[in-house]
Biopython code that builds the backbone (N, CA, C, O; Angstrom):
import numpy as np
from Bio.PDB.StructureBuilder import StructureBuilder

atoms = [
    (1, "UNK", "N", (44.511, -24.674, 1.797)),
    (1, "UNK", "CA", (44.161, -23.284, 1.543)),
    (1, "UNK", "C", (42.767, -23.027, 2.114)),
    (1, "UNK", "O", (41.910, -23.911, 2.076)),
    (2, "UNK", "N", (42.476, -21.527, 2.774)),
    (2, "UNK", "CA", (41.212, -21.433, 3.371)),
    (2, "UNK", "C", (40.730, -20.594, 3.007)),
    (2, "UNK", "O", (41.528, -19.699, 2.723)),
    (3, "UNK", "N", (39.476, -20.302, 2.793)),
    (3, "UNK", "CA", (38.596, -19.135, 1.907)),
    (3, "UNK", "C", (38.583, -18.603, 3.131)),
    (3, "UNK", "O", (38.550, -19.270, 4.165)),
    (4, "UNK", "N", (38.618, -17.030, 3.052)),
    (4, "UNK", "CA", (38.709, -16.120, 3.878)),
    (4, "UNK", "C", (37.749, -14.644, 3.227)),
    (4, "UNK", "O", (37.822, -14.100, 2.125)),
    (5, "UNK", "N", (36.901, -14.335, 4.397)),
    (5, "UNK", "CA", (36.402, -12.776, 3.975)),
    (5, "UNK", "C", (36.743, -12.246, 4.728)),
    (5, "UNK", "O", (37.007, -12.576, 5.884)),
    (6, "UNK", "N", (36.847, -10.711, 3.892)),
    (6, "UNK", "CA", (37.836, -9.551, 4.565)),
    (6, "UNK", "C", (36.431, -9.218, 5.876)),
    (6, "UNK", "O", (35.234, -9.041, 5.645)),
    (7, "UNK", "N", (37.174, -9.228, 7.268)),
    (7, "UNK", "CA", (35.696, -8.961, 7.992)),
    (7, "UNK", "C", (35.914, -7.343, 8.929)),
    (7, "UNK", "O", (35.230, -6.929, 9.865)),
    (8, "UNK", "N", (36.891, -6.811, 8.385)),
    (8, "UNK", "CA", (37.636, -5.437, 9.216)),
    (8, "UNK", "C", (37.384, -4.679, 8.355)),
    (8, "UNK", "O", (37.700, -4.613, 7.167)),
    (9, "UNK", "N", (36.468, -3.776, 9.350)),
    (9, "UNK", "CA", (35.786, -2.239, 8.301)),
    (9, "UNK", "C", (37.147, -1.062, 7.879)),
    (9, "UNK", "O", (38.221, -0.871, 8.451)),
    (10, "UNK", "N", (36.590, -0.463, 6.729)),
    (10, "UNK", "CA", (37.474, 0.564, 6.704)),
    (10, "UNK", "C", (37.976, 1.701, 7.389)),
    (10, "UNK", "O", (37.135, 2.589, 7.529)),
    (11, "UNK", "N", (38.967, 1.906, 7.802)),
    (11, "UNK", "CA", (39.305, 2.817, 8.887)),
    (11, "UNK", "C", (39.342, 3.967, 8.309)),
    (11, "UNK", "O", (40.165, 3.900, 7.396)),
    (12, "UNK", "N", (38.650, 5.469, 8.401)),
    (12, "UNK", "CA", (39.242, 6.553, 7.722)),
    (12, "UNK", "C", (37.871, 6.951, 8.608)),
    (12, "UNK", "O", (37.113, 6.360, 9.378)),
    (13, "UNK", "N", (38.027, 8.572, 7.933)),
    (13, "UNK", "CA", (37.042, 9.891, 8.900)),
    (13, "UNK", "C", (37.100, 10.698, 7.671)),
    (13, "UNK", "O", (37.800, 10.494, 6.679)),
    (14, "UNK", "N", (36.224, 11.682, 7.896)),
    (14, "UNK", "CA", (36.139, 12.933, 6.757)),
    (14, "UNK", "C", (37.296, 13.600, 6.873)),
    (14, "UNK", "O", (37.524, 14.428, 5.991)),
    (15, "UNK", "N", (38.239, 13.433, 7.891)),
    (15, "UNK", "CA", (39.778, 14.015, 7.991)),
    (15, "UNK", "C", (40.155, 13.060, 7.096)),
    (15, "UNK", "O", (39.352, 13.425, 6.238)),
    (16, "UNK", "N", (40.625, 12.282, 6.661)),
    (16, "UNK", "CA", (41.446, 11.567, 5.868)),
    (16, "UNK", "C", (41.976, 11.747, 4.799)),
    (16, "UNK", "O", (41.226, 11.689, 3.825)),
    (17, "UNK", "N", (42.953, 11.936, 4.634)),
    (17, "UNK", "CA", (43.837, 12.578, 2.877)),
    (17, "UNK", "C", (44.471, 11.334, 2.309)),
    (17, "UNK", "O", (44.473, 11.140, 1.093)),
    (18, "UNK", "N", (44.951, 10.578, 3.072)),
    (18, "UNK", "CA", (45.690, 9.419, 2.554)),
    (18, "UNK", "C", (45.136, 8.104, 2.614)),
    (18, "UNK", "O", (44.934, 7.619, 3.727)),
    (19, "UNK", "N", (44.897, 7.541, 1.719)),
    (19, "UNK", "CA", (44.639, 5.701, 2.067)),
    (19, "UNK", "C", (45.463, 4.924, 1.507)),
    (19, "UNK", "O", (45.586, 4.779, 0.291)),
    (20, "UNK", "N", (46.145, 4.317, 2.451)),
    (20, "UNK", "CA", (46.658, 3.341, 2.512)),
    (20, "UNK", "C", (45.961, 1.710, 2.336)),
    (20, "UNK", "O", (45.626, 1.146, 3.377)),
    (21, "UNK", "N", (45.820, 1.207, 1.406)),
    (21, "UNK", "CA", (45.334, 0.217, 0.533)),
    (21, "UNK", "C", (46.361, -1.464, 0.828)),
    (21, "UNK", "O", (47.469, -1.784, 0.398)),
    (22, "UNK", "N", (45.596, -2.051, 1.529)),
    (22, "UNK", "CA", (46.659, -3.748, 1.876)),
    (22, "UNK", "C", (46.346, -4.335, 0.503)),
    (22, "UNK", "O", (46.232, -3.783, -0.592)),
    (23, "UNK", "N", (46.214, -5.915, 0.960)),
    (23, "UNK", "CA", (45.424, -6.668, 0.213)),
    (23, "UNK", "C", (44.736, -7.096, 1.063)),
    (23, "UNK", "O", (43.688, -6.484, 1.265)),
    (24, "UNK", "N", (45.045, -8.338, 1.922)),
    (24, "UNK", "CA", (44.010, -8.396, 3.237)),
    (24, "UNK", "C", (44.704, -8.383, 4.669)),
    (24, "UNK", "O", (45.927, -8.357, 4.807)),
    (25, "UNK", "N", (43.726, -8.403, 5.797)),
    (25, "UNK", "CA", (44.576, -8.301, 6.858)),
    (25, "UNK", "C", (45.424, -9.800, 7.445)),
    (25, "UNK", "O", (44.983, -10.859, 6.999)),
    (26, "UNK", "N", (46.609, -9.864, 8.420)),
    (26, "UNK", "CA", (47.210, -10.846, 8.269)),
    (26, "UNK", "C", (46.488, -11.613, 9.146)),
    (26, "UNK", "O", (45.604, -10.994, 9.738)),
    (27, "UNK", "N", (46.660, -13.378, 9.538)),
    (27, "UNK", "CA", (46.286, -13.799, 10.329)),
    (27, "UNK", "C", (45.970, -12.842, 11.815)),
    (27, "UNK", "O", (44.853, -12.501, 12.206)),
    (28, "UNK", "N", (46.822, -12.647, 12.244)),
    (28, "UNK", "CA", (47.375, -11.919, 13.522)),
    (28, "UNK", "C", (46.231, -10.499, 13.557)),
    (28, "UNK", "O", (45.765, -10.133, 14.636)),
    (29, "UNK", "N", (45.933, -9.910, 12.470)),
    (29, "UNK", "CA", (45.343, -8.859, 12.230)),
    (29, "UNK", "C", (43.771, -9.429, 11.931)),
    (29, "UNK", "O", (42.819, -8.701, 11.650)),
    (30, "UNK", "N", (43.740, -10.520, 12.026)),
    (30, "UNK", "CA", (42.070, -10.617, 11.965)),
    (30, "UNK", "C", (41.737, -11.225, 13.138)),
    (30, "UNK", "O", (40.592, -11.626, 13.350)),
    (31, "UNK", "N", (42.892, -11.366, 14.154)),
    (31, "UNK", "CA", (42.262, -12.185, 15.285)),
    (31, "UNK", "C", (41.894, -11.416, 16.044)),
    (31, "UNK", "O", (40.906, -11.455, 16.778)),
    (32, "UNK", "N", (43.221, -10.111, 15.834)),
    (32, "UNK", "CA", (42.980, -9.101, 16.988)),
    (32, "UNK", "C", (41.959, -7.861, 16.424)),
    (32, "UNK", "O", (41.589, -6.955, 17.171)),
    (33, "UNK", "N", (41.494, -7.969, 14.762)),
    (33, "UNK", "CA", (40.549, -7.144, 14.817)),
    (33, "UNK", "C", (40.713, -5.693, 13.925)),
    (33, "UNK", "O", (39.955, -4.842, 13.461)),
    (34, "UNK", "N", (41.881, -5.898, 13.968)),
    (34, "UNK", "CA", (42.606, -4.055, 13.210)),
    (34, "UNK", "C", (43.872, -4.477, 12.358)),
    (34, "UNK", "O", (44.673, -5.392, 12.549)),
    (35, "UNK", "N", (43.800, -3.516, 11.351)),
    (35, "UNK", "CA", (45.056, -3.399, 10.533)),
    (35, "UNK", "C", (46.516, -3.131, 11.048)),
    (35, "UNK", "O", (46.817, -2.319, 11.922)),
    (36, "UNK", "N", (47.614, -4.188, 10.159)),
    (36, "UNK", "CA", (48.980, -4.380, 10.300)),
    (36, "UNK", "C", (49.232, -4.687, 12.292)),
    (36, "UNK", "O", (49.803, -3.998, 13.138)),
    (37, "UNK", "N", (48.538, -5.946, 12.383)),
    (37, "UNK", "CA", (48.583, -5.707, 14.249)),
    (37, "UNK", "C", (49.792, -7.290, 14.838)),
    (37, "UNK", "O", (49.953, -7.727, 15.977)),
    (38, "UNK", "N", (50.429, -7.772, 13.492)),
    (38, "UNK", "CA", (51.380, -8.442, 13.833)),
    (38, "UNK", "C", (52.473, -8.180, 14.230)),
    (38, "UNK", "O", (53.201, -7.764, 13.330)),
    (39, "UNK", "N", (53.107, -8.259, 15.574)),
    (39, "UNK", "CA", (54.404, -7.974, 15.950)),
    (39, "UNK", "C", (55.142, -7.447, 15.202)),
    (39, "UNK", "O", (55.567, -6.302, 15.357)),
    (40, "UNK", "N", (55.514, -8.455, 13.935)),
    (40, "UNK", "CA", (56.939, -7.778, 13.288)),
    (40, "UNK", "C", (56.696, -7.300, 12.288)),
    (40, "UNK", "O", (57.553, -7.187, 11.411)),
    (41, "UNK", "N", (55.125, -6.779, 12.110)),
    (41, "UNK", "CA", (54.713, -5.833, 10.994)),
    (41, "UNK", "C", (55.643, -4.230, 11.227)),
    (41, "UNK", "O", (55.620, -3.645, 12.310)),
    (42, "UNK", "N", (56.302, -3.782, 10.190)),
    (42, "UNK", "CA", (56.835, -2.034, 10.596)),
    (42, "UNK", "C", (56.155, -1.414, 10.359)),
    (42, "UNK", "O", (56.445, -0.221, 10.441)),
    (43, "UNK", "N", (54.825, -1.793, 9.916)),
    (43, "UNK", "CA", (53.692, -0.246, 9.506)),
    (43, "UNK", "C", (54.014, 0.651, 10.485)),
    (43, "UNK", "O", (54.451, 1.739, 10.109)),
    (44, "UNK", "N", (53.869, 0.395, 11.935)),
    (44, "UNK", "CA", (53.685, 1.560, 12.751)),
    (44, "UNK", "C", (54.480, 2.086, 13.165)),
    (44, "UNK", "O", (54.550, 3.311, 13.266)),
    (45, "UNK", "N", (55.421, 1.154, 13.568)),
    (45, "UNK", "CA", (57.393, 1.448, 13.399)),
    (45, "UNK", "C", (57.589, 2.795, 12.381)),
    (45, "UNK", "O", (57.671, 3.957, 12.779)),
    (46, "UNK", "N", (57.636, 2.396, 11.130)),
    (46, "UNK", "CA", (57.387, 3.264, 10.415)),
    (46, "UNK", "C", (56.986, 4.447, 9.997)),
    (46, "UNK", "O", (57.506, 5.442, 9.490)),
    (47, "UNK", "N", (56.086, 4.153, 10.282)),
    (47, "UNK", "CA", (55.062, 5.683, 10.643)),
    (47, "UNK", "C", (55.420, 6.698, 11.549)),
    (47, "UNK", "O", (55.546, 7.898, 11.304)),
    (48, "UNK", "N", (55.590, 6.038, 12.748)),
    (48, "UNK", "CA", (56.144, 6.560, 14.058)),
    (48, "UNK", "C", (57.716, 7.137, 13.505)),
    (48, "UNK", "O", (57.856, 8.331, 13.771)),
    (49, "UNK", "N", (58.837, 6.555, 12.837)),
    (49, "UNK", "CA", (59.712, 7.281, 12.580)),
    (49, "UNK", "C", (59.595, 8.469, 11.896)),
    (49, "UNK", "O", (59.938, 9.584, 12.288)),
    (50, "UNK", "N", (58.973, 8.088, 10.607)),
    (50, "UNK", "CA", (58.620, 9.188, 9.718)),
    (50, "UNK", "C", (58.204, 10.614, 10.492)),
    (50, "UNK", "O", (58.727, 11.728, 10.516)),
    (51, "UNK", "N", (56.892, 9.981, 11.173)),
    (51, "UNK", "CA", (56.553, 11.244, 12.149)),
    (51, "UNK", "C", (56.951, 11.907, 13.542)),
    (51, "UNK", "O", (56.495, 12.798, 14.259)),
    (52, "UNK", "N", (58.230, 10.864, 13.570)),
    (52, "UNK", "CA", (59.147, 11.712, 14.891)),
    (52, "UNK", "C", (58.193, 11.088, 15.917)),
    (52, "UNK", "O", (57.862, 11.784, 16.877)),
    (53, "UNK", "N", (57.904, 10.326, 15.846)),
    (53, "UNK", "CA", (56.498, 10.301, 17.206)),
    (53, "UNK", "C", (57.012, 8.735, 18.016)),
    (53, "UNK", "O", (57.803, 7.972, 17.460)),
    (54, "UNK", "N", (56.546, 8.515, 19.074)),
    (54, "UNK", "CA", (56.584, 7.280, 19.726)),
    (54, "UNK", "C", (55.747, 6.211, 18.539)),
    (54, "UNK", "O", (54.860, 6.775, 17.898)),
    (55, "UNK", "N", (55.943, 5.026, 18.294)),
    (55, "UNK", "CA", (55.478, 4.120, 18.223)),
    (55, "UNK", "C", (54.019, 3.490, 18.869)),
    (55, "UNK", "O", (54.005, 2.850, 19.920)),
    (56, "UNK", "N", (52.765, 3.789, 18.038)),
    (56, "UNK", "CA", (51.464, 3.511, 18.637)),
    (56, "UNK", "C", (51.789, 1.634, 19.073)),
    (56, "UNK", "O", (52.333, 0.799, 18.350)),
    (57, "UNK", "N", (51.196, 1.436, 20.561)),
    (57, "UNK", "CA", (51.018, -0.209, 20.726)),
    (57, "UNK", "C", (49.566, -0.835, 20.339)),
    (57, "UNK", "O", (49.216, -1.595, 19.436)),
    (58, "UNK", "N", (48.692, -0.035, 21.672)),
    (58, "UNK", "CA", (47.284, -0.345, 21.789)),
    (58, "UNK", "C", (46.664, -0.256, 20.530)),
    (58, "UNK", "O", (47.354, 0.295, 19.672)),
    (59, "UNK", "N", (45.514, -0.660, 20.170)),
    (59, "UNK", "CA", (44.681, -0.741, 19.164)),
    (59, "UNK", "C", (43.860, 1.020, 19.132)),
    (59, "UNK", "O", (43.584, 1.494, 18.030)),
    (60, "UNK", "N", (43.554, 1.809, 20.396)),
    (60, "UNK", "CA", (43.440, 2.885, 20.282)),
    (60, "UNK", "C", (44.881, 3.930, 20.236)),
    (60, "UNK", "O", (44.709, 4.897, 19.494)),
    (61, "UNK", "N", (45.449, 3.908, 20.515)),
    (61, "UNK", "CA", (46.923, 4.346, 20.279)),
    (61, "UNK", "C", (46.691, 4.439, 18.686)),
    (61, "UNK", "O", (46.442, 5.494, 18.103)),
    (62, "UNK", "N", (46.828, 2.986, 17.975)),
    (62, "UNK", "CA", (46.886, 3.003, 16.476)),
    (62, "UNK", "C", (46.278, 3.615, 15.590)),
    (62, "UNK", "O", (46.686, 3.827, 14.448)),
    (63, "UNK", "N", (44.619, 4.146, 16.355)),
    (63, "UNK", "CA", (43.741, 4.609, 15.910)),
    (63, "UNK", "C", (43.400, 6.183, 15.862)),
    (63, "UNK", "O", (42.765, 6.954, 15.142)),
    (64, "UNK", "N", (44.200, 6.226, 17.063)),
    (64, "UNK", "CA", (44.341, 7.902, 17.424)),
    (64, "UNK", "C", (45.767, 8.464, 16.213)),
    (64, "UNK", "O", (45.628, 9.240, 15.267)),
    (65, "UNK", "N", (46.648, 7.991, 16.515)),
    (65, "UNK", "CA", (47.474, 8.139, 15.539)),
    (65, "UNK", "C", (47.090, 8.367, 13.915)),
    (65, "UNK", "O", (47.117, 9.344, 13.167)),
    (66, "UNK", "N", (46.738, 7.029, 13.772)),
    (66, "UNK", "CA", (46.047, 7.284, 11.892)),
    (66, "UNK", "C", (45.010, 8.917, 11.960)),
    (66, "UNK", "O", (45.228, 9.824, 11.157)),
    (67, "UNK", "N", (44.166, 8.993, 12.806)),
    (67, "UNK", "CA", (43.822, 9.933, 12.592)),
    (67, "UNK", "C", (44.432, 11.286, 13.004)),
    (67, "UNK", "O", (43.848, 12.294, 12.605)),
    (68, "UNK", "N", (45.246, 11.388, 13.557)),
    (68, "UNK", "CA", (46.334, 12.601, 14.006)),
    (68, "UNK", "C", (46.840, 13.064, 12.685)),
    (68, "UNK", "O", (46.977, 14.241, 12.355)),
    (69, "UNK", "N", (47.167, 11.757, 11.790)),
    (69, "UNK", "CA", (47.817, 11.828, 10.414)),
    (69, "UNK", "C", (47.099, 11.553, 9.248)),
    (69, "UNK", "O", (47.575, 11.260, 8.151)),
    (70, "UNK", "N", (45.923, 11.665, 9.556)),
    (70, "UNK", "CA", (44.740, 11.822, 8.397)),
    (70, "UNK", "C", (45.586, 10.545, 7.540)),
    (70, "UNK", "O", (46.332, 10.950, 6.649)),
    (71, "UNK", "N", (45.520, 9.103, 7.746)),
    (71, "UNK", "CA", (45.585, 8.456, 7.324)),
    (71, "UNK", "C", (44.498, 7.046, 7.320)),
    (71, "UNK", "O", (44.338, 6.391, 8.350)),
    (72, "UNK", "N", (43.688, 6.646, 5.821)),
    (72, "UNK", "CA", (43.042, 5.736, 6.178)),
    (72, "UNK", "C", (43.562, 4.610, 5.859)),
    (72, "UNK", "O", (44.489, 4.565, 5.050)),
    (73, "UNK", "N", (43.011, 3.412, 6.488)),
    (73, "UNK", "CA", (43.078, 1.940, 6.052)),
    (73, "UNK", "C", (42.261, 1.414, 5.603)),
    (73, "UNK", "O", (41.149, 1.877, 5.858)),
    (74, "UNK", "N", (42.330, 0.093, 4.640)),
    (74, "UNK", "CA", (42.052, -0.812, 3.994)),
    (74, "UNK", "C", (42.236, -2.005, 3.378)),
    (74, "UNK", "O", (43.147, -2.635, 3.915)),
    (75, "UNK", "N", (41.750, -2.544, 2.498)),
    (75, "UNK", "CA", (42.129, -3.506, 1.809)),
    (75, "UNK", "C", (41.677, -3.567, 0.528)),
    (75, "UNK", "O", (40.620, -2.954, 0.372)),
    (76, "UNK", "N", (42.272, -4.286, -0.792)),
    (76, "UNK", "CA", (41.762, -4.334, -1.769)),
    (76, "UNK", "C", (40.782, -5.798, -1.965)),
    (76, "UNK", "O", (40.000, -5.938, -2.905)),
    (77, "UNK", "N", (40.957, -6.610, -1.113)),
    (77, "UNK", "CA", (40.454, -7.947, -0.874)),
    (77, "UNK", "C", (39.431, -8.056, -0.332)),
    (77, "UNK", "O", (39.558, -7.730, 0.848)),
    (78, "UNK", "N", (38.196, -8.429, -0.640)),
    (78, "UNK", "CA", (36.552, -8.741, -0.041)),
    (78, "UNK", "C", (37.056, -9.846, 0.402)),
    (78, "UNK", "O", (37.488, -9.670, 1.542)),
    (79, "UNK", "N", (37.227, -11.086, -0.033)),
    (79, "UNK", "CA", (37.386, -12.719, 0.008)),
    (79, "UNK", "C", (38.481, -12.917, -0.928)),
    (79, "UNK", "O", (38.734, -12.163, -1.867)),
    (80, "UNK", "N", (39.339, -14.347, -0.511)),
    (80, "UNK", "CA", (39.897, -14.978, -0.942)),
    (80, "UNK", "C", (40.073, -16.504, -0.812)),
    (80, "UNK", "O", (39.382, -17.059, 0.043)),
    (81, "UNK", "N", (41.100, -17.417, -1.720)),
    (81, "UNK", "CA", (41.356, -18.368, -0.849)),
    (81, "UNK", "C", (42.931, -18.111, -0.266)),
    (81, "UNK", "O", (43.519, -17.689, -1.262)),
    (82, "UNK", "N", (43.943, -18.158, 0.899)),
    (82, "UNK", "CA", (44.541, -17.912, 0.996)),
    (82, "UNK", "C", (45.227, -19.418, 2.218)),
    (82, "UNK", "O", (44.517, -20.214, 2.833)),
    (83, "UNK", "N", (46.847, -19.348, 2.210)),
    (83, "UNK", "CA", (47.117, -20.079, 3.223)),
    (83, "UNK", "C", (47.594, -19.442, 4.091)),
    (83, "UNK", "O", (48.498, -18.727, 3.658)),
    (84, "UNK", "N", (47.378, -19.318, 5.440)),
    (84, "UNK", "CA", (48.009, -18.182, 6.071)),
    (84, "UNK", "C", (47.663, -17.188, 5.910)),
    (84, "UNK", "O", (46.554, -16.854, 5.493)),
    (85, "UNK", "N", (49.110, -16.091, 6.402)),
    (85, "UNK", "CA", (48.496, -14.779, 6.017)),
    (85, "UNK", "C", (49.195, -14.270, 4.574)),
    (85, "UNK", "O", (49.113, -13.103, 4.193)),
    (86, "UNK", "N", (49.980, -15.455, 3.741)),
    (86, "UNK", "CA", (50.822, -15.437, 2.702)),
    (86, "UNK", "C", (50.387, -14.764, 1.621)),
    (86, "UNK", "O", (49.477, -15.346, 1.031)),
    (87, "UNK", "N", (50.701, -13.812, 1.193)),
    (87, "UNK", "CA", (49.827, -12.813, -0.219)),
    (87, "UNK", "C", (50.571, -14.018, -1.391)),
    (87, "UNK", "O", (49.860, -14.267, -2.364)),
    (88, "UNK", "N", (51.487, -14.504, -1.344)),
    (88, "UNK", "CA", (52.024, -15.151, -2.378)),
    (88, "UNK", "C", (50.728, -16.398, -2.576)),
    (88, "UNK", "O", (50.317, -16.674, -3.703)),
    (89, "UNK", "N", (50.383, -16.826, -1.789)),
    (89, "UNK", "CA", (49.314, -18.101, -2.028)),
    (89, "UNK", "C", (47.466, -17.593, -2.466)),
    (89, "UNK", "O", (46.561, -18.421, -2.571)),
    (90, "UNK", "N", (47.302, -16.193, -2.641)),
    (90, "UNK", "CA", (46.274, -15.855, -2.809)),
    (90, "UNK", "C", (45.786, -16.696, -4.140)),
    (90, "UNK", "O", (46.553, -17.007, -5.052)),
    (91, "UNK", "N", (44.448, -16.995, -4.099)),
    (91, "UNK", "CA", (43.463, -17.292, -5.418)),
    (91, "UNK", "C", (42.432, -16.860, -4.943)),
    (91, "UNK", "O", (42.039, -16.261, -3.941)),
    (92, "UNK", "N", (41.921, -17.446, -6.221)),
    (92, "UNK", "CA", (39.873, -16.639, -6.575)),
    (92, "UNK", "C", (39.665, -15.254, -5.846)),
    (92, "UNK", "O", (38.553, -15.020, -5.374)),
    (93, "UNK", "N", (40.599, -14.397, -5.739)),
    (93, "UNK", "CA", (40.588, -13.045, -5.067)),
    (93, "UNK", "C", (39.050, -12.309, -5.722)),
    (93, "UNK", "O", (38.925, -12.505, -6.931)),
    (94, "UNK", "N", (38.170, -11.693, -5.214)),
    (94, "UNK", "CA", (37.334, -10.872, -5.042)),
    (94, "UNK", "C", (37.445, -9.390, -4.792)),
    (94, "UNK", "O", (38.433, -8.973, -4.189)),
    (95, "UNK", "N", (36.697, -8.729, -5.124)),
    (95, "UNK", "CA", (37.700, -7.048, -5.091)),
    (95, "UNK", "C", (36.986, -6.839, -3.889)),
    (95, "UNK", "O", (36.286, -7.810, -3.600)),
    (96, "UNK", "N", (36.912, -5.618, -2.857)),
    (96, "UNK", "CA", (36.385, -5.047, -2.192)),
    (96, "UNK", "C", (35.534, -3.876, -3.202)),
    (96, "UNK", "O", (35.659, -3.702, -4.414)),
    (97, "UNK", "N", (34.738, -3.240, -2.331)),
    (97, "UNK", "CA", (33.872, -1.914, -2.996)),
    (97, "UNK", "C", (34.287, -0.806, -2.649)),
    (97, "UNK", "O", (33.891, -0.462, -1.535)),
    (98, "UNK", "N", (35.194, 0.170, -3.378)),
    (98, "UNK", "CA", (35.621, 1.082, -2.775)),
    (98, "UNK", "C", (35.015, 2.586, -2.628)),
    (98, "UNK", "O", (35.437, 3.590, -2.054)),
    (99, "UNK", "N", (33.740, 2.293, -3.461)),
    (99, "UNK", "CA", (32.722, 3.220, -3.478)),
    (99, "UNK", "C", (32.199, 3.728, -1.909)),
    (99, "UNK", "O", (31.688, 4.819, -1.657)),
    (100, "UNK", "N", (32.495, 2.543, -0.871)),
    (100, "UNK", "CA", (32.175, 2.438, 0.775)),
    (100, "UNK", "C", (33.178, 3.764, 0.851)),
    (100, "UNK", "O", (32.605, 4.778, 1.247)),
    (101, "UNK", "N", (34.450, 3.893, 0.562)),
    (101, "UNK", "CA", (35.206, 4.902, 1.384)),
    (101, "UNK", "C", (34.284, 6.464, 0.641)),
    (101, "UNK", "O", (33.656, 7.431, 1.073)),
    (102, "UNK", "N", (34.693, 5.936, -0.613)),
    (102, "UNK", "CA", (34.722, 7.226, -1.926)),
    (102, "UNK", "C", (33.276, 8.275, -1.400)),
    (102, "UNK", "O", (33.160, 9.484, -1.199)),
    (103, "UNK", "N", (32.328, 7.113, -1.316)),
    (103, "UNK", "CA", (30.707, 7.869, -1.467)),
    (103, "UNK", "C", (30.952, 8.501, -0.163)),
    (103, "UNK", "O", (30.833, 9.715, -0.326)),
    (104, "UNK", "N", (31.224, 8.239, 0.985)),
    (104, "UNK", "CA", (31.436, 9.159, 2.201)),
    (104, "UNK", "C", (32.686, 10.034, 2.406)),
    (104, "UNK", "O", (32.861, 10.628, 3.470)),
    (105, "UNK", "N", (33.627, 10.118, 1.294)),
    (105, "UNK", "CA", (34.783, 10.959, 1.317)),
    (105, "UNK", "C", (33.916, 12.332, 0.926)),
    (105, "UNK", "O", (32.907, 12.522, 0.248)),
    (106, "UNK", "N", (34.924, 13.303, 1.789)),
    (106, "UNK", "CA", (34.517, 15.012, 1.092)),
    (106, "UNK", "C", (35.480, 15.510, -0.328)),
    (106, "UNK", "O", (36.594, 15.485, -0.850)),
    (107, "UNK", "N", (34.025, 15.975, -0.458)),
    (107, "UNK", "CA", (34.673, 16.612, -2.260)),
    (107, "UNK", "C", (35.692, 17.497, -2.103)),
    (107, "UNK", "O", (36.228, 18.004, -3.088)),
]
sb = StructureBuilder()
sb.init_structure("model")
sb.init_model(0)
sb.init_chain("A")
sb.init_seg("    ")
for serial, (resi, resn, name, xyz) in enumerate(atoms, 1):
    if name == "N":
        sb.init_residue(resn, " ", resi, " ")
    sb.init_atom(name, np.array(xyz, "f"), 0.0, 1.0, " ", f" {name:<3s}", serial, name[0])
structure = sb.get_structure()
């Protein structure tokens, strides 16, 4: 098992209505840097159906999108110990501060 800190900032803008809350990002998603960025993740699949829209690839694609749809990202996880990117193997979990999104959200 490997202690891991969450090292991917929160994604959102003063547009943002929705946050979408992980636990942490997956292997695959901390190598490349951004949220749900593993192949056979459907976040964006998903999204993209819901919204009738093509399927974002690029990391700006993904980014333009979330914000097209006033959607933010996150995590509830500062640090953990974890194996993989397995949520089932999480311990000594640590919260994140969510005061970071809240204090810069509009009233």
């Amino acid at each position: 098992m490997k202690k891991i800190k969450h090292e991917l900032e929160p994604f959102f803008n003063k547009n943002s209505v929705v946050l979408t809350l992980g636990s942490l990002p997956s292997v695959k998603s901390r190598e490349l840097g951004f949220y749900y960025m593993h192949p056979q993740n459907r976040f964006y699949k998903t999204l993209a159906k819901v919204y009738n829209e093509e399927t974002p690839k690029t990391i700006t694609e993904k980014k333009e999108f979330l914000k097209k749809h006033k959607i933010a990202l996150w995590d509830v996880i500062s640090s953990c110990n974890i194996k993989g990117s397995s949520d089932a193997s999480i311990s000594n979990a640590k919260a994140n501060n969510i005061n970071l999104i809240l204090k810069q959200a509009p009233i």
